[in-house]
N, C-alpha and C positions, 0 to 999 in steps of 0.2 A: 191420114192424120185426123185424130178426134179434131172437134171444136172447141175443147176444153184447153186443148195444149196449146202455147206459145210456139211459132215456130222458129223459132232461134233456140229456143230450150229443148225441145225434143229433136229438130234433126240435126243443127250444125252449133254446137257451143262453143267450140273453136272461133269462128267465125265474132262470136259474142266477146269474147277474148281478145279477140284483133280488132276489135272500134275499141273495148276500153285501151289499150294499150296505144291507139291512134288516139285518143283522145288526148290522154295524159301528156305523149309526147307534143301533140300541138300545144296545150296550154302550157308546158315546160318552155317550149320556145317561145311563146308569145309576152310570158312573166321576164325569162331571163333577159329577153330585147330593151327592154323596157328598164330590167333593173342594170344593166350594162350601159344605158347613154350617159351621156355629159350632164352634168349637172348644170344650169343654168347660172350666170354669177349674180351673185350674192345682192337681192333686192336692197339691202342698204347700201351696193357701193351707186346701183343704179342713180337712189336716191341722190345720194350726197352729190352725183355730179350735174344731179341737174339743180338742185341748189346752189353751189357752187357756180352754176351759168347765169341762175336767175338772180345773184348777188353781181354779177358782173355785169347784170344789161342793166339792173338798178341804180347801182355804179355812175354807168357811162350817157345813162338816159337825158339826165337833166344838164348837160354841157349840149349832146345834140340838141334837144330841144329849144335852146338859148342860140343854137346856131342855126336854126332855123328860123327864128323870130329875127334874128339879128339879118336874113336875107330877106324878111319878108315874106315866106314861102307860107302858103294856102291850102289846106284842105288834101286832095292828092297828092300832091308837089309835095307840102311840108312832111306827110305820111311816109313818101318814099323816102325823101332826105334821110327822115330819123330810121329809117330802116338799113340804108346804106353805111350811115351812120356809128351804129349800133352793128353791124358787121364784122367794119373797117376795124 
């Protein structure tokens, strides 16, 4: 074999022929994996329902909070109350 030649070019072209065809076929499966999942649902319903949470803890917030005051409860205590609270 000169030094001039490539040796995929000059003794086996075939061989040259069989990675591009392994190639294509892996990146065909890699593309089509990918364009075949589930689409994730839909970042506004996401939104809406944690809006929708954070209007109902807003809501219910300031009745626990008065029920906490109204026991007297302190610091930790009162924290957890309004946590339980705010659950229930």
């Amino acid at each position: 074999m000169r030094s001039d030649q490539h040796p995929l070019k000059a003794e086996r072209p075939m061989s040259r022929i069989a990675c591009v065809l392994a190639a294509i076929i892996i990146a065909g499966t890699l593309t089509a994996g990918t364009a075949c999942a589930q689409n994730p649902p839909a970042a506004t319903s996401i939104a809406a329902d944690r809006a929708a949470k954070a209007a109902a803890i807003r809501k219910k917030l300031p009745a626990c909070k008065r029920q906490a005051t109204a026991q007297a409860l302190h610091l930790l205590e009162r924290r957890e109350f309004v946590r339980r609270c705010l659950r229930s």
